[in-house]
Backbone and ligand atoms as CSV (ligand in chain L), in Angstrom:
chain,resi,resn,atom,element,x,y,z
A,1,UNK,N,N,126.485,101.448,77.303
A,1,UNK,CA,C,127.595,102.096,76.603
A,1,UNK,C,C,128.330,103.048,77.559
A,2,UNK,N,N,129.602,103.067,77.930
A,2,UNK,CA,C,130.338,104.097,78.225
A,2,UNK,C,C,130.159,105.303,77.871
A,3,UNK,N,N,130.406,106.311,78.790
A,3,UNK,CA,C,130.270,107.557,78.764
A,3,UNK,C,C,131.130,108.081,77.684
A,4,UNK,N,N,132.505,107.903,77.738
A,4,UNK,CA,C,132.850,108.375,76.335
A,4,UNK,C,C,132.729,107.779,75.065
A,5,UNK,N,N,132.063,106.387,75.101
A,5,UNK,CA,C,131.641,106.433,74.007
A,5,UNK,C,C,130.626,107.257,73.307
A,6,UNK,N,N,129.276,107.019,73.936
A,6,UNK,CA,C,128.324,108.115,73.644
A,6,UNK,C,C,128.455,109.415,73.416
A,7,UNK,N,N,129.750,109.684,74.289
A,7,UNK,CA,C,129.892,110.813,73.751
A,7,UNK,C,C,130.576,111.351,72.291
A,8,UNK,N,N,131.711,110.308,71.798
A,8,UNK,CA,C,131.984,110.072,70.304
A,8,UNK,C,C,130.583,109.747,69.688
A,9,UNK,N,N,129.472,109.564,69.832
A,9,UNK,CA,C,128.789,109.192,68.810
A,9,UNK,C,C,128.132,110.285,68.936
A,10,UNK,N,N,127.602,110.841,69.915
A,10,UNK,CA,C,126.487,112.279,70.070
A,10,UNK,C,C,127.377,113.321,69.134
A,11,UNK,N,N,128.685,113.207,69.371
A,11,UNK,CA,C,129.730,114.021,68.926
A,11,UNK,C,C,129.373,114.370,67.019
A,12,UNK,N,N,129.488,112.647,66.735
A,12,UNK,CA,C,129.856,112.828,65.220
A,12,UNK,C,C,128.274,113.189,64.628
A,13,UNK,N,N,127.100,113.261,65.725
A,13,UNK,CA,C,125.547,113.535,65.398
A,13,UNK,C,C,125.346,115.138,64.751
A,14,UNK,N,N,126.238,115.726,65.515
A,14,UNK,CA,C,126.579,117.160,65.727
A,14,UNK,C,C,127.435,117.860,64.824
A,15,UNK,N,N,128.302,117.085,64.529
A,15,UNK,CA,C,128.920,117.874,63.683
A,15,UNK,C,C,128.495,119.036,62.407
A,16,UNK,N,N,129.376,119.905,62.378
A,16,UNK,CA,C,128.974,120.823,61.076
A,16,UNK,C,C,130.478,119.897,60.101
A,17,UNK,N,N,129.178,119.941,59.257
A,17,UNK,CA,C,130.610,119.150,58.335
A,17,UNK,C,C,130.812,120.091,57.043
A,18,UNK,N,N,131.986,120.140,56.406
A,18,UNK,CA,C,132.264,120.751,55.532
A,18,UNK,C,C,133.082,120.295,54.395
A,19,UNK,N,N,132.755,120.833,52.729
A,19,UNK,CA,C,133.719,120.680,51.993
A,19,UNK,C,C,134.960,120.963,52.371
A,20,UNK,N,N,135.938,119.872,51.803
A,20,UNK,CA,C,137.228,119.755,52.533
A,20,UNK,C,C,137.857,120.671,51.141
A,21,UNK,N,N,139.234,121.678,51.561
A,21,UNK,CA,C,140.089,122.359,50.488
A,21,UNK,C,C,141.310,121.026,50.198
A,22,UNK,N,N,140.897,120.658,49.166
A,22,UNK,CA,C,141.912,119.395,48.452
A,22,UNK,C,C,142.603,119.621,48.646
A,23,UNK,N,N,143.168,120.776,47.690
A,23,UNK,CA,C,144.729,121.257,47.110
A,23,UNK,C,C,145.594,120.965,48.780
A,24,UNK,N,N,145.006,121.904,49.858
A,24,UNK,CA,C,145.624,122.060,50.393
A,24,UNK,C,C,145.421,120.927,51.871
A,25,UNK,N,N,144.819,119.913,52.127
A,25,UNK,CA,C,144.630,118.668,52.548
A,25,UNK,C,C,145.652,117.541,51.958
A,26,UNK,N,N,145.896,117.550,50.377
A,26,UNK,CA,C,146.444,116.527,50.208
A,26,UNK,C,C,147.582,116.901,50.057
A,27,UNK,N,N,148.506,117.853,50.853
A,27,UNK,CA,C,149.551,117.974,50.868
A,27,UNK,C,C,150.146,117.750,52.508
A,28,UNK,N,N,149.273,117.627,53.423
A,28,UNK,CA,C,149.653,116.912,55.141
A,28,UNK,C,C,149.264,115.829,54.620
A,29,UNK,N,N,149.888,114.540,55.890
A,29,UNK,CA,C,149.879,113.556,56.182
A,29,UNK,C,C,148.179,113.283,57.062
A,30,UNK,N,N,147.972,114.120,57.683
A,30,UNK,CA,C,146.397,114.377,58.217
A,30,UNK,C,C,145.648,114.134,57.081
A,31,UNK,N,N,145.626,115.258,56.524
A,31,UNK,CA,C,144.769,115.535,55.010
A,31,UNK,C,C,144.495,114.366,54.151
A,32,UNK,N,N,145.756,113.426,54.048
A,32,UNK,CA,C,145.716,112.187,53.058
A,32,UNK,C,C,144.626,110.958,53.990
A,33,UNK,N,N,144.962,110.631,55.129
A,33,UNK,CA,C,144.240,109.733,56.007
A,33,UNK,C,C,142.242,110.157,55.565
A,34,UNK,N,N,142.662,111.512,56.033
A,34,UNK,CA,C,140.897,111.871,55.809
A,34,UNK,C,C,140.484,111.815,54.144
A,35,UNK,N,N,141.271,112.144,53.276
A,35,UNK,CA,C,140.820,111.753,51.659
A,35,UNK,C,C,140.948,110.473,51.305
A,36,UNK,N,N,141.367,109.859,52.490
A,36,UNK,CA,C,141.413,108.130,51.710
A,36,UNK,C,C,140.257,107.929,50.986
A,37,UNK,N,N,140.345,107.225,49.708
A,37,UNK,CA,C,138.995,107.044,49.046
A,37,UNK,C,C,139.079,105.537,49.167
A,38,UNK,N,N,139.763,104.739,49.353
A,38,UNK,CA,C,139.264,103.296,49.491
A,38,UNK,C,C,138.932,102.896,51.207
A,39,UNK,N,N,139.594,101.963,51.231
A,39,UNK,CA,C,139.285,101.677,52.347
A,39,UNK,C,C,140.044,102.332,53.755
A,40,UNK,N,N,138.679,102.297,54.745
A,40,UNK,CA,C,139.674,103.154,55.882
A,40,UNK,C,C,140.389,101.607,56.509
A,41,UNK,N,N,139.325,100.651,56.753
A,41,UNK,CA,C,139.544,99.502,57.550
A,41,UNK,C,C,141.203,99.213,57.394
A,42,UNK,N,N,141.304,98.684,55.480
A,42,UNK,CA,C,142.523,98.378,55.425
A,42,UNK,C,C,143.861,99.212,56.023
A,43,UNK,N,N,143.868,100.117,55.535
A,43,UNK,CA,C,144.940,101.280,55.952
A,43,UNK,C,C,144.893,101.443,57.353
A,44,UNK,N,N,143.977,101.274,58.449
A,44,UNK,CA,C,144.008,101.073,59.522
A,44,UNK,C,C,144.734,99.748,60.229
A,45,UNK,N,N,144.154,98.511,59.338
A,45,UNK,CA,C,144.857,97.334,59.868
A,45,UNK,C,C,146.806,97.237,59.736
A,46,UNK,N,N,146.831,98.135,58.239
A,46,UNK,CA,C,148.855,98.194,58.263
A,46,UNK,C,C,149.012,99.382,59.516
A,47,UNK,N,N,148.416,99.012,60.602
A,47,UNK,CA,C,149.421,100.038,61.836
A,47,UNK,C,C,148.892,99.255,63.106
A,48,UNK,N,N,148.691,98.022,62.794
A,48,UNK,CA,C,148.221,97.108,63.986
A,48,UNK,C,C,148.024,95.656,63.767
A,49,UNK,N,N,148.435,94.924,64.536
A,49,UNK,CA,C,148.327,93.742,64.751
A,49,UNK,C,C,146.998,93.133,64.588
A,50,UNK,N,N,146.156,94.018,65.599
A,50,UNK,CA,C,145.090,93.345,65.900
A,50,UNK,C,C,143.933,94.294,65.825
A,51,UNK,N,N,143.201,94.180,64.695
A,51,UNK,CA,C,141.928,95.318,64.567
A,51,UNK,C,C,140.660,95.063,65.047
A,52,UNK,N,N,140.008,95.381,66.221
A,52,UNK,CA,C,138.475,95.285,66.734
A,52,UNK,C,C,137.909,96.018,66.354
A,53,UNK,N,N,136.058,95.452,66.145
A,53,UNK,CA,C,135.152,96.279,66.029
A,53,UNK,C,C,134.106,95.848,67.352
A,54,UNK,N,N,134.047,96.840,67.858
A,54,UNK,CA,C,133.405,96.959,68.584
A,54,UNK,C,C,131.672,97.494,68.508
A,55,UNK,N,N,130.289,96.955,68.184
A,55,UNK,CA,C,129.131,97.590,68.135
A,55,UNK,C,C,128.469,97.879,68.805
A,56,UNK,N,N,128.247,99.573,68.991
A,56,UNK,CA,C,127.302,99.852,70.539
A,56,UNK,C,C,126.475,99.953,69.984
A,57,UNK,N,N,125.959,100.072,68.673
A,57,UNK,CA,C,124.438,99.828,68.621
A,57,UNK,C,C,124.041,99.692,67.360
A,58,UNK,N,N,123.086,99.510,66.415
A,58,UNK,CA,C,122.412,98.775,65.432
A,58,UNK,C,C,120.738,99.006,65.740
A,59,UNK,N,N,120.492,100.117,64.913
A,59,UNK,CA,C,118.822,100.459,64.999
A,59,UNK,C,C,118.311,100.955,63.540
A,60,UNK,N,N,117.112,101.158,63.938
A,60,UNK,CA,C,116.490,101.673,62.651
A,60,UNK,C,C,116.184,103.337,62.596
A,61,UNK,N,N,116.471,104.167,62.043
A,61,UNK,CA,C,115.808,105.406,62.715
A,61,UNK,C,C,114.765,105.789,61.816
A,62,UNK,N,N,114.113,106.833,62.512
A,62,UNK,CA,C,113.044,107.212,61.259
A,62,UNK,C,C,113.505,108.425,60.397
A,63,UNK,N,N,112.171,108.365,59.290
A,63,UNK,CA,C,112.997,109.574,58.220
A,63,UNK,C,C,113.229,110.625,58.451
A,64,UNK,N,N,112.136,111.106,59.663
A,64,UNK,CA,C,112.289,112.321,59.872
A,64,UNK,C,C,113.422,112.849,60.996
A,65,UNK,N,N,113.722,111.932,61.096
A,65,UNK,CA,C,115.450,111.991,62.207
A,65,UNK,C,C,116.302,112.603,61.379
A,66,UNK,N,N,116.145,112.355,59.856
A,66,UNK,CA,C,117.381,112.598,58.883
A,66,UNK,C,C,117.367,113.896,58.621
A,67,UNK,N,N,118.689,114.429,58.697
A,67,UNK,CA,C,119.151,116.067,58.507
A,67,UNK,C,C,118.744,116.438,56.966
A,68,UNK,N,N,119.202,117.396,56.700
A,68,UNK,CA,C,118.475,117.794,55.573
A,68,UNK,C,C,119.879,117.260,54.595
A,69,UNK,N,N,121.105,117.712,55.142
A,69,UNK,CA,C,122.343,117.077,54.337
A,69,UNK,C,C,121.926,115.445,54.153
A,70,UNK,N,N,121.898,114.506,55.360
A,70,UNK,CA,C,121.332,113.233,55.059
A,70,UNK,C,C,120.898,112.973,53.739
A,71,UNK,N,N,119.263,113.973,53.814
A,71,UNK,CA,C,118.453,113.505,53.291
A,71,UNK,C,C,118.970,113.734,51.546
A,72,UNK,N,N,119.842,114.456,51.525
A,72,UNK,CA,C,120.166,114.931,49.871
A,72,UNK,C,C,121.378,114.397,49.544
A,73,UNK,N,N,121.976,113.288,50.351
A,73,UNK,CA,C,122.772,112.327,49.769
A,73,UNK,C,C,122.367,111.104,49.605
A,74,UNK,N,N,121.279,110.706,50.878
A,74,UNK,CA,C,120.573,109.587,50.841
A,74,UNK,C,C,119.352,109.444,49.881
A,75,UNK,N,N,118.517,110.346,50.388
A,75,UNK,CA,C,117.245,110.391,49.899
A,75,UNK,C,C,116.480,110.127,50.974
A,76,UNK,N,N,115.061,110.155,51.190
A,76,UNK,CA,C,114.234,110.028,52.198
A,76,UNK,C,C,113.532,109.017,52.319
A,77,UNK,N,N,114.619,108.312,53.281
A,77,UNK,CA,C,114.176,106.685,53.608
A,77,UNK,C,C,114.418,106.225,54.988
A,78,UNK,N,N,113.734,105.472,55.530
A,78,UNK,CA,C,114.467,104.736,56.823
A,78,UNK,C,C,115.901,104.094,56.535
A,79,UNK,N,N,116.469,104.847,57.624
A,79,UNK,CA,C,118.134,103.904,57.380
A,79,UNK,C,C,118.096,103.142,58.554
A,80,UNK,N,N,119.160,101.635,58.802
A,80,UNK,CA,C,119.345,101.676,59.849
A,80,UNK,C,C,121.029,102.178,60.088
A,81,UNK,N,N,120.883,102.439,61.492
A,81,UNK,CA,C,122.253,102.803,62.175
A,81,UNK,C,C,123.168,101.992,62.773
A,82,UNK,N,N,124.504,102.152,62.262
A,82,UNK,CA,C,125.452,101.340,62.745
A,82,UNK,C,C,126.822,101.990,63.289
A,83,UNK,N,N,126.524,101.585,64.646
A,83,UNK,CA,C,127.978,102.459,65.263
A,83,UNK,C,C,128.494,101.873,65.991
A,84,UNK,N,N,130.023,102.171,65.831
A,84,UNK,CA,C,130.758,101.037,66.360
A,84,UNK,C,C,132.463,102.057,66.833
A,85,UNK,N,N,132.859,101.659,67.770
A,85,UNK,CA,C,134.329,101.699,67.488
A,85,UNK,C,C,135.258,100.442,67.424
A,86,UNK,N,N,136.114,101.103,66.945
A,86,UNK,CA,C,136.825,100.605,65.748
A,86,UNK,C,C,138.713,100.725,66.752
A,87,UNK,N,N,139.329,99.502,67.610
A,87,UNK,CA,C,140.723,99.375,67.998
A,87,UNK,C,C,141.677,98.661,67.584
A,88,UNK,N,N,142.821,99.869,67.637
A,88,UNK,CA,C,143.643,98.778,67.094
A,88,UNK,C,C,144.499,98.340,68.324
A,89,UNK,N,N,144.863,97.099,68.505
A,89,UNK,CA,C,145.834,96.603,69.173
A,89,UNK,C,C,145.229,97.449,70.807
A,90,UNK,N,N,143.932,97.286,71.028
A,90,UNK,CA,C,143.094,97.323,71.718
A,90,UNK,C,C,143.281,99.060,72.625
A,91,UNK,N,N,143.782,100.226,71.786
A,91,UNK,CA,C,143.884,101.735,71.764
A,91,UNK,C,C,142.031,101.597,70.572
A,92,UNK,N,N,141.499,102.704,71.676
A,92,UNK,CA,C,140.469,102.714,70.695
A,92,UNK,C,C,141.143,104.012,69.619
A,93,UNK,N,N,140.597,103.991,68.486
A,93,UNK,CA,C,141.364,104.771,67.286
A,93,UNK,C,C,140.223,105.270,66.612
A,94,UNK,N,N,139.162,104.866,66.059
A,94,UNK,CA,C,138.492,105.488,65.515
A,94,UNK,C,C,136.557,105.339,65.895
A,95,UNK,N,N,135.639,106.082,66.146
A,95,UNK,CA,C,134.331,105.934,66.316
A,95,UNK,C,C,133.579,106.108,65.318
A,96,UNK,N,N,132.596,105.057,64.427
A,96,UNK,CA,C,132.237,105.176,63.264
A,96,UNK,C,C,130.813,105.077,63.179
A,97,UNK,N,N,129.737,106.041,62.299
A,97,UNK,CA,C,128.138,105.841,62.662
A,97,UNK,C,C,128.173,106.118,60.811
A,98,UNK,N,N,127.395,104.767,61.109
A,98,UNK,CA,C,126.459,104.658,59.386
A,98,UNK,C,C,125.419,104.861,59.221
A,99,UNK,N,N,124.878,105.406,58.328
A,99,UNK,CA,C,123.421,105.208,58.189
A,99,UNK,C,C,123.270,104.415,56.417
A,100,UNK,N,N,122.627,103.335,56.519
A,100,UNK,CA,C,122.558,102.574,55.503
A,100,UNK,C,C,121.163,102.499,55.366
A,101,UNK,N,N,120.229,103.010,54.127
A,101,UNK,CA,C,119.134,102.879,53.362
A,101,UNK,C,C,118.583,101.928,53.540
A,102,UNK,N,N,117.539,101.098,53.689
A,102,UNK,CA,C,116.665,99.993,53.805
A,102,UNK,C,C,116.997,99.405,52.231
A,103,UNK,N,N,116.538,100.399,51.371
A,103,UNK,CA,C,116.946,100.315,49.936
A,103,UNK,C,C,118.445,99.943,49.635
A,104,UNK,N,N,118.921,99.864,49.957
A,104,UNK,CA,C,120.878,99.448,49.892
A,104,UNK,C,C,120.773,97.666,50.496
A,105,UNK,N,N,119.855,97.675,51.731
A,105,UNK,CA,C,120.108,96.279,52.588
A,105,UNK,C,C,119.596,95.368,51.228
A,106,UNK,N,N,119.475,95.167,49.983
A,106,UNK,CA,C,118.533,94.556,49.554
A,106,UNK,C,C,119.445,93.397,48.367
A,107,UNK,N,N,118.844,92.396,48.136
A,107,UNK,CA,C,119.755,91.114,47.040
A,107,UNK,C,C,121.114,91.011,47.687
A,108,UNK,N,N,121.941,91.282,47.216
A,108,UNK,CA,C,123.609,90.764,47.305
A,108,UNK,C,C,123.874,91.818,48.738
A,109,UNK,N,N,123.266,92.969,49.077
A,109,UNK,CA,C,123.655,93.613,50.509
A,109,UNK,C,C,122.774,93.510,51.441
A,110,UNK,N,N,122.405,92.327,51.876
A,110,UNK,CA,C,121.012,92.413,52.803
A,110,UNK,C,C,121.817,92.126,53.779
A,111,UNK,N,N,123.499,91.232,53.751
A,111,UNK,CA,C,124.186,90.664,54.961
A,111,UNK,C,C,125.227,91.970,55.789
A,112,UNK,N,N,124.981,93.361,54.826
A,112,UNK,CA,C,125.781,94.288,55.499
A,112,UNK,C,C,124.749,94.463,56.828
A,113,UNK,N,N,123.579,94.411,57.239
A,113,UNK,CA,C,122.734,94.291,58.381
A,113,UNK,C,C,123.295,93.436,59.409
A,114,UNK,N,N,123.881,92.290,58.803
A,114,UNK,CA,C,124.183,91.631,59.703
A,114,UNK,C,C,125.971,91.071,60.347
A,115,UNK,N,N,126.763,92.384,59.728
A,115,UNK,CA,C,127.779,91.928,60.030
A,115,UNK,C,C,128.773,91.923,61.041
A,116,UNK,N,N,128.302,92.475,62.158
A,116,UNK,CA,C,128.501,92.288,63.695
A,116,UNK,C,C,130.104,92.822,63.755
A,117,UNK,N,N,130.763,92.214,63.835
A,117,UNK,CA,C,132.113,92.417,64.180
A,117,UNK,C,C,132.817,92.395,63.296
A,118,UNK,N,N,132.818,91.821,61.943
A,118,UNK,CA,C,133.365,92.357,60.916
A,118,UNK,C,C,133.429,93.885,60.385
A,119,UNK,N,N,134.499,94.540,59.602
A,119,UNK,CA,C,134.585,95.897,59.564
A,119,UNK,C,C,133.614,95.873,58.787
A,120,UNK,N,N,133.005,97.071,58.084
A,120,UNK,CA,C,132.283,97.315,57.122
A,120,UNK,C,C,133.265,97.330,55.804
A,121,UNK,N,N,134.073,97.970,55.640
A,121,UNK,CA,C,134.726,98.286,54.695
A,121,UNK,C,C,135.836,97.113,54.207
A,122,UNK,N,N,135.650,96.084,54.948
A,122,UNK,CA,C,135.948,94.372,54.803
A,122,UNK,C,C,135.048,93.965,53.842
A,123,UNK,N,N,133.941,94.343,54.103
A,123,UNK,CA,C,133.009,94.014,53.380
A,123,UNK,C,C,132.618,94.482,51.924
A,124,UNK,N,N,132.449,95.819,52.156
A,124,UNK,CA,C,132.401,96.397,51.128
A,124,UNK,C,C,133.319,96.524,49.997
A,125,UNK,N,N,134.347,96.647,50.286
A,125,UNK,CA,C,135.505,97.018,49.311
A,125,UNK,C,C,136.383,95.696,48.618
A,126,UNK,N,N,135.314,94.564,49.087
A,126,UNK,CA,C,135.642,92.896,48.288
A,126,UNK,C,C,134.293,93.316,47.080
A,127,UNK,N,N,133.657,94.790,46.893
A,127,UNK,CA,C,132.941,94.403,46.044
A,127,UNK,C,C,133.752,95.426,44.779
A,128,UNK,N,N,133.511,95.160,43.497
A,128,UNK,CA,C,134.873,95.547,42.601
A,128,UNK,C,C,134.213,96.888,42.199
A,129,UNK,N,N,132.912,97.031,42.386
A,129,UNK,CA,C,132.318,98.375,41.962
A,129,UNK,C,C,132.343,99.540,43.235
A,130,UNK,N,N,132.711,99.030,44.408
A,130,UNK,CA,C,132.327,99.931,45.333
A,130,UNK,C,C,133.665,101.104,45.073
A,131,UNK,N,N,132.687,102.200,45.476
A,131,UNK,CA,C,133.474,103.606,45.416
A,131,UNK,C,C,133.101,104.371,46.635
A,132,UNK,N,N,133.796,105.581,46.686
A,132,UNK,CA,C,133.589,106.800,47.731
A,132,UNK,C,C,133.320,108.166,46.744
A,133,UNK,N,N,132.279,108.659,46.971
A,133,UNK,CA,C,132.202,109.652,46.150
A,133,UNK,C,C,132.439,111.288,46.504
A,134,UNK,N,N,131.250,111.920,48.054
A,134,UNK,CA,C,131.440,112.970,48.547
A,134,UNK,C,C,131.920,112.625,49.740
A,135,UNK,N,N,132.828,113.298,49.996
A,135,UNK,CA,C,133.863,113.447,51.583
A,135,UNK,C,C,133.759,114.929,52.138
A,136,UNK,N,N,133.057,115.287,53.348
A,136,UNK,CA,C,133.381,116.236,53.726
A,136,UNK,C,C,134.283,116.091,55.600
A,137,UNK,N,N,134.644,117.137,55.757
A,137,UNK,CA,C,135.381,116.973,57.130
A,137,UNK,C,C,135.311,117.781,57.796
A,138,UNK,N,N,135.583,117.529,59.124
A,138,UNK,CA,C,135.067,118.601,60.459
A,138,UNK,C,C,136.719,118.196,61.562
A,139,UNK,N,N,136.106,119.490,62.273
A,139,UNK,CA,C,137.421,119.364,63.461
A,139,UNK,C,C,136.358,119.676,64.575
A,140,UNK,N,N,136.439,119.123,66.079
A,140,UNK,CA,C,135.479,118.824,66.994
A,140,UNK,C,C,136.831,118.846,68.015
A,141,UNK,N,N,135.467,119.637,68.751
A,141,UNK,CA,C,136.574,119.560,70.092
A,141,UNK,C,C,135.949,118.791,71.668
A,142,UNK,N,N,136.974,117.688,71.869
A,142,UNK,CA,C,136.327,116.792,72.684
A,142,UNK,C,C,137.770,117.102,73.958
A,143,UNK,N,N,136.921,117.314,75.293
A,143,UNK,CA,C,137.805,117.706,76.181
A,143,UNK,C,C,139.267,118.236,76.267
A,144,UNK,N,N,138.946,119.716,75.548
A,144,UNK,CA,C,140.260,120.415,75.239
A,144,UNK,C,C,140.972,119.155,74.053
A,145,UNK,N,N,140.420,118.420,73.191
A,145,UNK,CA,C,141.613,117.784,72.537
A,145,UNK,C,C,140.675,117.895,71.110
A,146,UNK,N,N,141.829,118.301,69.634
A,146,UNK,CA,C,141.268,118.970,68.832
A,146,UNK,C,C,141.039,117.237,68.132
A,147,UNK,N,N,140.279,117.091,67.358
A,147,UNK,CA,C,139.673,115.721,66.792
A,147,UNK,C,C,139.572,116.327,65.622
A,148,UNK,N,N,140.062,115.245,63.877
A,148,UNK,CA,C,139.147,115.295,62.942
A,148,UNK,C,C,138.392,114.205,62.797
A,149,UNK,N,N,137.220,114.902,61.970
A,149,UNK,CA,C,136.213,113.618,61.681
A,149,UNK,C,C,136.308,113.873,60.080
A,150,UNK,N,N,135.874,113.078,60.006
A,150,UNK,CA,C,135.071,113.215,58.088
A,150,UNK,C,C,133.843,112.256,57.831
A,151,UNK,N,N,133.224,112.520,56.665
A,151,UNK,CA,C,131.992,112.041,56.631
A,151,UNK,C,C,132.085,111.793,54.699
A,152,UNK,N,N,131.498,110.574,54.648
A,152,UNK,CA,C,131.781,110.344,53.018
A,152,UNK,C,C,130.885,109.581,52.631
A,153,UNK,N,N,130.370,109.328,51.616
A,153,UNK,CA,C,129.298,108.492,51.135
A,153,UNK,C,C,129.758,106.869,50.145
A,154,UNK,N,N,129.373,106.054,50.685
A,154,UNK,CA,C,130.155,104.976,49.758
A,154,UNK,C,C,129.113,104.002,49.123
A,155,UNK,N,N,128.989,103.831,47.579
A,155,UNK,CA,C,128.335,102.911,47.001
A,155,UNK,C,C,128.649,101.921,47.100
A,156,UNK,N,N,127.665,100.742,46.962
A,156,UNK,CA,C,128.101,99.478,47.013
A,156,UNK,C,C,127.025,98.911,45.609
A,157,UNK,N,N,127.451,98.081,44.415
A,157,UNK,CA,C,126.569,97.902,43.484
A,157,UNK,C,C,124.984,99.011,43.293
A,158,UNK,N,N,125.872,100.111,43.094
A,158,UNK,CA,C,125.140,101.471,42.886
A,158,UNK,C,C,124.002,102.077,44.059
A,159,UNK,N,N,124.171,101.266,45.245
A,159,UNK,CA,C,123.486,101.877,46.559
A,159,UNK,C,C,124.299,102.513,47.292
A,160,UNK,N,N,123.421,103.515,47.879
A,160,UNK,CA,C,124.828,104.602,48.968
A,160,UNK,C,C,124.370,103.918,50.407
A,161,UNK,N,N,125.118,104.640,50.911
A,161,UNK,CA,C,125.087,104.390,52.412
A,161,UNK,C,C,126.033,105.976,53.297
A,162,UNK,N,N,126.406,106.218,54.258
A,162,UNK,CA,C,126.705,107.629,54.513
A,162,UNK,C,C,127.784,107.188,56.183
A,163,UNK,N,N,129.019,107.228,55.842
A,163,UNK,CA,C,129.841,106.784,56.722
A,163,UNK,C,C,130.442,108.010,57.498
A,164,UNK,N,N,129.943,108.450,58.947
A,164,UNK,CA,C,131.279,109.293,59.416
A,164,UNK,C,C,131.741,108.502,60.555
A,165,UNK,N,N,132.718,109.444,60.486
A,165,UNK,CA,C,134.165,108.918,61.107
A,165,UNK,C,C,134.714,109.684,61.946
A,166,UNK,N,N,135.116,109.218,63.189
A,166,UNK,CA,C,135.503,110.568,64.252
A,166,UNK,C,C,136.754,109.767,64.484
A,167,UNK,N,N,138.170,110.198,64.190
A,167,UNK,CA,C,139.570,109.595,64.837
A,167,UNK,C,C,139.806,110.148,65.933
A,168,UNK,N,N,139.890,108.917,67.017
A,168,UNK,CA,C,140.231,109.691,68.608
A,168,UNK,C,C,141.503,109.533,68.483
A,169,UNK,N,N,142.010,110.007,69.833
A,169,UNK,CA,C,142.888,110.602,70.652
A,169,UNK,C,C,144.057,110.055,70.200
A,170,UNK,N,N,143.870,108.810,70.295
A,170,UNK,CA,C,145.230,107.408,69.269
A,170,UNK,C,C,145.341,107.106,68.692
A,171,UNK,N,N,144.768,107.542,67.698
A,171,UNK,CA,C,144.442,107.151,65.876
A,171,UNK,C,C,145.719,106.929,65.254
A,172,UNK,N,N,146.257,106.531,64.673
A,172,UNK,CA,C,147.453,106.661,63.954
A,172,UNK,C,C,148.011,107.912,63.435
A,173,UNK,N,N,146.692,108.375,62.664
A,173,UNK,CA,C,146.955,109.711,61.744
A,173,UNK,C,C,147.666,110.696,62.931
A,174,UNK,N,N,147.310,110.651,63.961
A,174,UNK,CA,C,147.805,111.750,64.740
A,174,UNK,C,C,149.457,111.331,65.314
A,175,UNK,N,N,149.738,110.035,64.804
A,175,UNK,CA,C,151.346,109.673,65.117
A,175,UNK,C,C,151.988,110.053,64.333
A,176,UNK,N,N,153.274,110.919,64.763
A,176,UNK,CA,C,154.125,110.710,63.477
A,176,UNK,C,C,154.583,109.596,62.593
A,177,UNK,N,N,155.129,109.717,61.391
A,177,UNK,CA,C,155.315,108.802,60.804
A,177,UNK,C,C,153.882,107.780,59.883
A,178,UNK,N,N,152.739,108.049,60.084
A,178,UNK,CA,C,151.792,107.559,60.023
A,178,UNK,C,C,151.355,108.350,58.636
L,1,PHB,C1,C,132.162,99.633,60.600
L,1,PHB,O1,O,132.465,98.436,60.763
L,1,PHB,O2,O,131.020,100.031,60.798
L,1,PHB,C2,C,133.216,100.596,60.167
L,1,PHB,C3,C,134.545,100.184,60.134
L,1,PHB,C4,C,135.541,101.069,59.715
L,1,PHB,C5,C,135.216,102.344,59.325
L,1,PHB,C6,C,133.892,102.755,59.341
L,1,PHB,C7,C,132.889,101.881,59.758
L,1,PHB,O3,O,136.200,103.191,58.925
């Protein structure tokens, strides 16, 4: 893995994340990108031709790896990890780390384990029950350049899973007009 990749992922490990102030989020164009409650994938693909996922890695971690926030959205289980970035029109745009429940991989989601280069949220959001429930967000500072991330939890046929999200340097959200 590249050096700055790892470093987007050590990055989003670290974060202090926080309840986001609505009122005053969903009134920037920033603010709306990070409250998206459906899909990020889609809304990412209307600002590009061509959307890659890129996976630097796919593991299992153990329970006791899990933060204490983790553990009280998840619950206390082995997840495995999925991190990937995410280009559009080959600008990397966003760096994304999941942690998905062993308990979630199971009947109708055992193939989110295996979906390589497909987005996640391709996946997920073809299912008619899936939702986003808690969103919190952080600002990180990666070589003098100010970054938001956010972090949100998304069911899929009533299993969670725990998605953050770090938008680099070329993200859309940070274009005008976007
Ligand atoms: C993923 O494929 O793991 C993925 C894609 C888009 C996101 C988050 C995660 O916004």
């Amino acid at each position: 893995m590249l050096d700055s990749k790892q470093l987007y992922v050590s990055t989003l490990i670290g974060v202090n994340w926080e309840t986001p102030d609505w009122t005053q989020l969903k009134t920037t164009d920033k603010g709306k990108w990070l409250l998206e409650r459906h899909s990020m994938t889609k809304r990412l693909k209307l600002c590009c031709a061509i959307l890659d996922v890129e996976v630097l890695s796919l593991h299992r971690c153990d329970v006791k790896t899990l933060t204490e926030s983790e553990r009280n959205l998840l619950g206390y289980e082995v997840c495995l990890v999925r991190e990937v970035i995410l280009s559009g029109d080959n600008a990397p745009w966003l760096c994304a780390r999941t942690l998905v429940p062993m308990s979630t991989l199971t009947e109708q989601e055992a193939d989110i384990a295996q979906l390589g280069a497909v987005p996640l949220g391709q996946r997920v959001f073809t299912q008619a029950n899936a939702r986003r429930d808690t969103i919190e967000v952080a600002t990180v500072n990666i070589d003098g350049n100010i970054l938001l991330a956010r972090r949100s939890r998304l069911w899929v046929n009533d299993k969670p899973m725990l998605v953050s999200e770090l938008f680099l340097p070329r993200a859309p959200m940070y274009q005008e007009d976007n």
